[in-house]
N, CA, C and O atoms as a Tinker XYZ file with bonds, in Angstrom:
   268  protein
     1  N     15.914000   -0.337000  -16.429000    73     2
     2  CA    14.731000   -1.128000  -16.182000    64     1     3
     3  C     14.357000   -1.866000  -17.457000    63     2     4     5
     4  O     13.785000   -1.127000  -18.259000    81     3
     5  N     14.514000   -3.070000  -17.850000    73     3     6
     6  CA    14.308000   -4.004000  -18.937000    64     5     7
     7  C     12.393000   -4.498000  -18.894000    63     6     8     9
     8  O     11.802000   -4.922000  -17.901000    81     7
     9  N     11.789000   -4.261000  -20.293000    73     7    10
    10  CA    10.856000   -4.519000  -20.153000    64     9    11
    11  C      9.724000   -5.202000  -19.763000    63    10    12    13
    12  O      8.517000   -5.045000  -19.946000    81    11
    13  N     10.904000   -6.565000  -18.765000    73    11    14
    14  CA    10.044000   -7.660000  -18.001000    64    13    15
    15  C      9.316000   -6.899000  -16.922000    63    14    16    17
    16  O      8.120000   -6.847000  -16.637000    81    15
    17  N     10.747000   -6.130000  -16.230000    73    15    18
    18  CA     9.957000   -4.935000  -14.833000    64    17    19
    19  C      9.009000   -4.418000  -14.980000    63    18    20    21
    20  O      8.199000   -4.692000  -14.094000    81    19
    21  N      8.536000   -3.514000  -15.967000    73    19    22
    22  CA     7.794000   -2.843000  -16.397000    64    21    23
    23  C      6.325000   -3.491000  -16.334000    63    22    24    25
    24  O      5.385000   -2.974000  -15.731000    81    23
    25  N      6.247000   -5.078000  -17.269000    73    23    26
    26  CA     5.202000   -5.700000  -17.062000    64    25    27
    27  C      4.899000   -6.236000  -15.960000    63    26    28    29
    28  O      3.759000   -6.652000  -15.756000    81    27
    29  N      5.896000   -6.318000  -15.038000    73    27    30
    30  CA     5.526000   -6.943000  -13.552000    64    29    31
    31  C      5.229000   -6.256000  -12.783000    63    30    32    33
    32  O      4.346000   -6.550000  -11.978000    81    31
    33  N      5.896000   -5.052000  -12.767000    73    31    34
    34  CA     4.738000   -3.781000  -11.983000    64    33    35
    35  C      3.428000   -3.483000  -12.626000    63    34    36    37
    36  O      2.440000   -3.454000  -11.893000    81    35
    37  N      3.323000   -3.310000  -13.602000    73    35    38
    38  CA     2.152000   -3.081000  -14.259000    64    37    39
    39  C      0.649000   -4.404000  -13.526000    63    38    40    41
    40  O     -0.526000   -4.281000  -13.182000    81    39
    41  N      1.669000   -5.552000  -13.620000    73    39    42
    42  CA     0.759000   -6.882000  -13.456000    64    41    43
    43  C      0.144000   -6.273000  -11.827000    63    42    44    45
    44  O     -1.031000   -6.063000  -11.526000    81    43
    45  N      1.280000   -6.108000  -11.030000    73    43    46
    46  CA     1.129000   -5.796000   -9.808000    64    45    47
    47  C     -0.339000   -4.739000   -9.158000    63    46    48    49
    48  O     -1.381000   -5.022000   -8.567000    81    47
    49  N      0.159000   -3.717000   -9.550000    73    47    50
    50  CA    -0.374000   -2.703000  -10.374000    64    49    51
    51  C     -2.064000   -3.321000  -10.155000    63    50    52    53
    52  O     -2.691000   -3.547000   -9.120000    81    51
    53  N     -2.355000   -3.430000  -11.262000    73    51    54
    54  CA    -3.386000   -4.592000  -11.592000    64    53    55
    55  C     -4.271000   -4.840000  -10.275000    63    54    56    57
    56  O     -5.284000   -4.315000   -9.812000    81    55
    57  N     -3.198000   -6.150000   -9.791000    73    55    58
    58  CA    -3.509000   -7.145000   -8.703000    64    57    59
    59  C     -4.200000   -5.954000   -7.697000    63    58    60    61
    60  O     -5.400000   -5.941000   -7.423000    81    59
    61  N     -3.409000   -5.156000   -7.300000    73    59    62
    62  CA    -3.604000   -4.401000   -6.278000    64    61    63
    63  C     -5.111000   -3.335000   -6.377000    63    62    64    65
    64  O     -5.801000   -2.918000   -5.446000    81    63
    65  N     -5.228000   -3.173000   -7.475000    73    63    66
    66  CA    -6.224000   -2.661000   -7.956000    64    65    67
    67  C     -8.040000   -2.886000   -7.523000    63    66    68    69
    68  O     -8.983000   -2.230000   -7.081000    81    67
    69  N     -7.617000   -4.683000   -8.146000    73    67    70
    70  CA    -8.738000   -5.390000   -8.029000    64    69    71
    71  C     -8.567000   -6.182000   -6.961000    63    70    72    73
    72  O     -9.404000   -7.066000   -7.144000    81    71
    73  N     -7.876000   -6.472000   -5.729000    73    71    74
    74  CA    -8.433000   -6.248000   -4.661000    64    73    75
    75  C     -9.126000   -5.250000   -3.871000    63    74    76    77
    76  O    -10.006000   -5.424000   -3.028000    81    75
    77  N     -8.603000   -4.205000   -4.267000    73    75    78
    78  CA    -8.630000   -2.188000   -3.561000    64    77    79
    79  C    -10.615000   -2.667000   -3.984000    63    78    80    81
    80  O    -11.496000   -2.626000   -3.125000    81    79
    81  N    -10.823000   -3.020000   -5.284000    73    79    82
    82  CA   -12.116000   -2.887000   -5.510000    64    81    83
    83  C    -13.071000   -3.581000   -4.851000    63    82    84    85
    84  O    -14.099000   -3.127000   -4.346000    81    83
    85  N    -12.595000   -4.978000   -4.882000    73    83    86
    86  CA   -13.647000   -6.523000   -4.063000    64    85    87
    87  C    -13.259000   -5.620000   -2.711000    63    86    88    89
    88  O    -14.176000   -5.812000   -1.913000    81    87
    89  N    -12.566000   -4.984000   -2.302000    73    87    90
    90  CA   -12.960000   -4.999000   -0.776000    64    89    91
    91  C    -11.637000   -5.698000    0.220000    63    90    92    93
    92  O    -11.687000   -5.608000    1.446000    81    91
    93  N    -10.860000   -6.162000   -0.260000    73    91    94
    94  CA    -9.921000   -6.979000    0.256000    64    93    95
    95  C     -8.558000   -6.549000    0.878000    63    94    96    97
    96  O     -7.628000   -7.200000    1.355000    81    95
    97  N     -8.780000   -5.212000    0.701000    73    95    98
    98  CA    -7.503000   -3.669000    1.292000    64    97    99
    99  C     -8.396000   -3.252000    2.392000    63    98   100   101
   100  O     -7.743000   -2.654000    3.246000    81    99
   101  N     -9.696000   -3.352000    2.696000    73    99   102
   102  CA   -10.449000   -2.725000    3.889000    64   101   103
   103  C     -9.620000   -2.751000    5.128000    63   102   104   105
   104  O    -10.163000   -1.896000    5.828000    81   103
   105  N     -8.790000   -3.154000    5.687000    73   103   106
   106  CA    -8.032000   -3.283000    6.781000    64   105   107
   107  C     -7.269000   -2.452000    6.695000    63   106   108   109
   108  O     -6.794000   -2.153000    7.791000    81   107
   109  N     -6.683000   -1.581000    5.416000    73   107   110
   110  CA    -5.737000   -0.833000    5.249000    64   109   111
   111  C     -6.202000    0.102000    5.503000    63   110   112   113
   112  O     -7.373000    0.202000    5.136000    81   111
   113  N     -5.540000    1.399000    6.316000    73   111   114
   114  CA    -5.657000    2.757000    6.429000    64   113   115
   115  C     -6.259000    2.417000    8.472000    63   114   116   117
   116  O     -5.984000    3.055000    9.488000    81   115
   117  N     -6.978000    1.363000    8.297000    73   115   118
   118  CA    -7.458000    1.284000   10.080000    64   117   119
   119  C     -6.716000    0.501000   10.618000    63   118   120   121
   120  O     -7.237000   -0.239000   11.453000    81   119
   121  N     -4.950000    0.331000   10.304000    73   119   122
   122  CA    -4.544000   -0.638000   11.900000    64   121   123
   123  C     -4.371000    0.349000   12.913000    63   122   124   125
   124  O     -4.349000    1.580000   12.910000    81   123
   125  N     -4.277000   -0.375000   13.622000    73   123   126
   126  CA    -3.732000    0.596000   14.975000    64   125   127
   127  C     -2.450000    1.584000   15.009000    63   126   128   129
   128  O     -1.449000    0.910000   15.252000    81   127
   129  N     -2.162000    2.877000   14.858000    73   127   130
   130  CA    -1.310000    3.511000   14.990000    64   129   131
   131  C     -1.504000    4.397000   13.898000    63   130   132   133
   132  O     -0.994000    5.510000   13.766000    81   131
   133  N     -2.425000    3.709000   12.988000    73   131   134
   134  CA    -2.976000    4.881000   11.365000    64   133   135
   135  C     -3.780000    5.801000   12.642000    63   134   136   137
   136  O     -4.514000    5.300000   13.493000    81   135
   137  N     -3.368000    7.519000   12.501000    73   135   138
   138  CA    -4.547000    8.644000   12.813000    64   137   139
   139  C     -5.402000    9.179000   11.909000    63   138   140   141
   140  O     -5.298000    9.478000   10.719000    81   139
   141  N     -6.526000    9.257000   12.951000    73   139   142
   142  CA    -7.697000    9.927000   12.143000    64   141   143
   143  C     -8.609000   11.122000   12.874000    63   142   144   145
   144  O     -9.611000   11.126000   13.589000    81   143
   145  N     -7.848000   11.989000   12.391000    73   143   146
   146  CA    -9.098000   13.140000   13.296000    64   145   147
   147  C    -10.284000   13.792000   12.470000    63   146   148   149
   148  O    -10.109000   14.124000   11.298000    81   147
   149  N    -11.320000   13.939000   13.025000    73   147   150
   150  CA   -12.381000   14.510000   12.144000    64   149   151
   151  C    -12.941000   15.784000   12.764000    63   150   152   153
   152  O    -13.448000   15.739000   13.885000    81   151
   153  N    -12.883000   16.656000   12.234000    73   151   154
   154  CA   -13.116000   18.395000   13.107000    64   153   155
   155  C    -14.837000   18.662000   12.288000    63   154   156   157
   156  O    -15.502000   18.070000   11.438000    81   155
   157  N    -14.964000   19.657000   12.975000    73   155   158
   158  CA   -16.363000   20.301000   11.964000    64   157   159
   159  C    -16.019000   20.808000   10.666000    63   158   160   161
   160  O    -16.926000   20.976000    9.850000    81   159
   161  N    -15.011000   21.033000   10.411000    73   159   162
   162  CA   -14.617000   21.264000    8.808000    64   161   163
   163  C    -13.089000   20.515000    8.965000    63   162   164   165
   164  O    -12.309000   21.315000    8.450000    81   163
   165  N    -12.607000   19.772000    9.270000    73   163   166
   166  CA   -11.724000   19.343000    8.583000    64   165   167
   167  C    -11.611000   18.071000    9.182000    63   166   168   169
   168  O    -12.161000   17.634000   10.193000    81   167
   169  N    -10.498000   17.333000    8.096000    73   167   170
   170  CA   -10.552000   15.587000    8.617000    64   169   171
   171  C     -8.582000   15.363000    8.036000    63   170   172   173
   172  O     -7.837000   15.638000    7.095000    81   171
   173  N     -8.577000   14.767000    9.227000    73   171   174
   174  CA    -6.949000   14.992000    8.844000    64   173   175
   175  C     -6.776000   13.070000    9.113000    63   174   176   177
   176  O     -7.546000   12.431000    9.830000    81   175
   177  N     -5.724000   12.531000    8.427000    73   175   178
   178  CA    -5.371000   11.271000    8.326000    64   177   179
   179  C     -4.276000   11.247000    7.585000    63   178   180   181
   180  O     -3.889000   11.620000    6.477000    81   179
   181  N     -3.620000   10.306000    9.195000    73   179   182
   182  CA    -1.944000    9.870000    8.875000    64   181   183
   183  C     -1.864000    8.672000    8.906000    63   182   184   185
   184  O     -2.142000    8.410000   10.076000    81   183
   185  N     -1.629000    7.563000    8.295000    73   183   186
   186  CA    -1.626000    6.617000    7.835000    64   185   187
   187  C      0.047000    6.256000    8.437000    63   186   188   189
   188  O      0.537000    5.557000    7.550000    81   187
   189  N      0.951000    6.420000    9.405000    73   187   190
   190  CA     1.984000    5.948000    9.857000    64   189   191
   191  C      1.704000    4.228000    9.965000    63   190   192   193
   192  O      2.263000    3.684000    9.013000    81   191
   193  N      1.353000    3.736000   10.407000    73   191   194
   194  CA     1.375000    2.138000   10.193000    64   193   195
   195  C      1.114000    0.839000    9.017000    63   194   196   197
   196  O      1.359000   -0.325000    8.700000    81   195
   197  N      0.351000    2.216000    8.662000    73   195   198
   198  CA     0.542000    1.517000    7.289000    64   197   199
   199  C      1.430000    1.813000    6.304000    63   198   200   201
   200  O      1.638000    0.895000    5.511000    81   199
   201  N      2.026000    2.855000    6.125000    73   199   202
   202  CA     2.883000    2.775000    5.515000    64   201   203
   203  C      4.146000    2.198000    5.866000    63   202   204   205
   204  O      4.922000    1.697000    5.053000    81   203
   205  N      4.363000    2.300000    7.337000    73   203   206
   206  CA     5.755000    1.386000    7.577000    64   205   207
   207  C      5.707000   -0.120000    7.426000    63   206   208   209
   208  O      6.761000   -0.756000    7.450000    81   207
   209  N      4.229000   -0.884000    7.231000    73   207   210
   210  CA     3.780000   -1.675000    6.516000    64   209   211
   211  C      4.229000   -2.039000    5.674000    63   210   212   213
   212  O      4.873000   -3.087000    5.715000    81   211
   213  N      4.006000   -0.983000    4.010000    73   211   214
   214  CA     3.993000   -1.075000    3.121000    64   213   215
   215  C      5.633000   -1.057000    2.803000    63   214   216   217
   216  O      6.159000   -1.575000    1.818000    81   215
   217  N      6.369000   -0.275000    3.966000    73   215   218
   218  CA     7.653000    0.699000    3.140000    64   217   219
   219  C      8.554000   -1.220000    3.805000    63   218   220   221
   220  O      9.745000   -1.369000    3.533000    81   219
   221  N      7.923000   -2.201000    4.459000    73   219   222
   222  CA     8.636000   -3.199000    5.121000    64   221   223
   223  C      8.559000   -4.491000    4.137000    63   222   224   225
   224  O      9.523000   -5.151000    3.750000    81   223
   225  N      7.139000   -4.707000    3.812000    73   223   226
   226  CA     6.666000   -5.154000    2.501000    64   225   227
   227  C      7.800000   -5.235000    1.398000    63   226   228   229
   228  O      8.694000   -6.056000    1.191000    81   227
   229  N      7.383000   -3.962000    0.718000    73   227   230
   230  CA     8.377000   -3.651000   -0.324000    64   229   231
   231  C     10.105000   -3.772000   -0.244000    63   230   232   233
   232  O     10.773000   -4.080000   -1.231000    81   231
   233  N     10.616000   -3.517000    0.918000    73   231   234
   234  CA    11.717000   -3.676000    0.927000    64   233   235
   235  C     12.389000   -5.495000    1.100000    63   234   236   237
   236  O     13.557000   -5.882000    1.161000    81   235
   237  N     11.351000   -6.121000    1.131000    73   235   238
   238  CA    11.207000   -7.336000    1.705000    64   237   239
   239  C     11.070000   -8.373000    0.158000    63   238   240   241
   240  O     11.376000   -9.549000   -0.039000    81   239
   241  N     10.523000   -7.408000   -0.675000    73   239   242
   242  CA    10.317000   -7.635000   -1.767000    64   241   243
   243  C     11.406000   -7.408000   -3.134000    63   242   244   245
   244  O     11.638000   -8.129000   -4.105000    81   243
   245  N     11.840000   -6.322000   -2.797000    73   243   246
   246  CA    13.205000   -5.438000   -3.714000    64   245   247
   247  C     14.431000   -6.661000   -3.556000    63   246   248   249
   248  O     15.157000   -7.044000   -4.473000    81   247
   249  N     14.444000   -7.079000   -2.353000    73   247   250
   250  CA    15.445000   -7.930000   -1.640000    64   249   251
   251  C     15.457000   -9.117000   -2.637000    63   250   252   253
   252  O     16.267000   -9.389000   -3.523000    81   251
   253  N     14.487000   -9.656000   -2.295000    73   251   254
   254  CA    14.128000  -10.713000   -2.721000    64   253   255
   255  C     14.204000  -10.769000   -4.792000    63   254   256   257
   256  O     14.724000  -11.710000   -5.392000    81   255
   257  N     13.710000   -9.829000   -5.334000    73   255   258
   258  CA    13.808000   -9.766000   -6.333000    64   257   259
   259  C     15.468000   -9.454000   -7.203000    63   258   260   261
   260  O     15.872000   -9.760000   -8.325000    81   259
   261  N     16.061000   -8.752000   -6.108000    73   259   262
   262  CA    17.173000   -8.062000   -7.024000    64   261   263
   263  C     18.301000   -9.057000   -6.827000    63   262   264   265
   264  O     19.408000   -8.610000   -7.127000    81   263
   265  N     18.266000  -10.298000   -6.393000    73   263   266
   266  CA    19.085000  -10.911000   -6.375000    64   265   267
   267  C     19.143000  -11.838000   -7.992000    63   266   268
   268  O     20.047000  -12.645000   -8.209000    81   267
């Protein structure tokens, strides 16, 4: 990993950050197919759509970069 990577995840990193903060990830964790159960003591959440999201994203991205 040569130290350009490093700063471009980092940058990324970043980016992702300060959207997560303004509010601009709010859609994430509630599409349709993310579960959410909430019990009297417990709260369970599976996030399946979003991560096949994320894992489609990224691979979409790796692609694109490693050429």
């Amino acid at each position: 990993m040569g130290n350009n990577t490093i700063i471009y995840v980092g940058v990324g990193i970043v980016i992702i950050g300060i959207a997560y903060k303004f509010g601009l990830l709010s859609w994430f964790g509630n599409l349709p197919g993310d579960i959410k159960y909430k019990g009297e003591n417990s709260f369970v959440f599976m996030p399946f759509t979003s991560m096949i999201l994320i894992s489609i994203v990224g691979s979409i991205l790796m692609k694109l970069f490693s050429r």
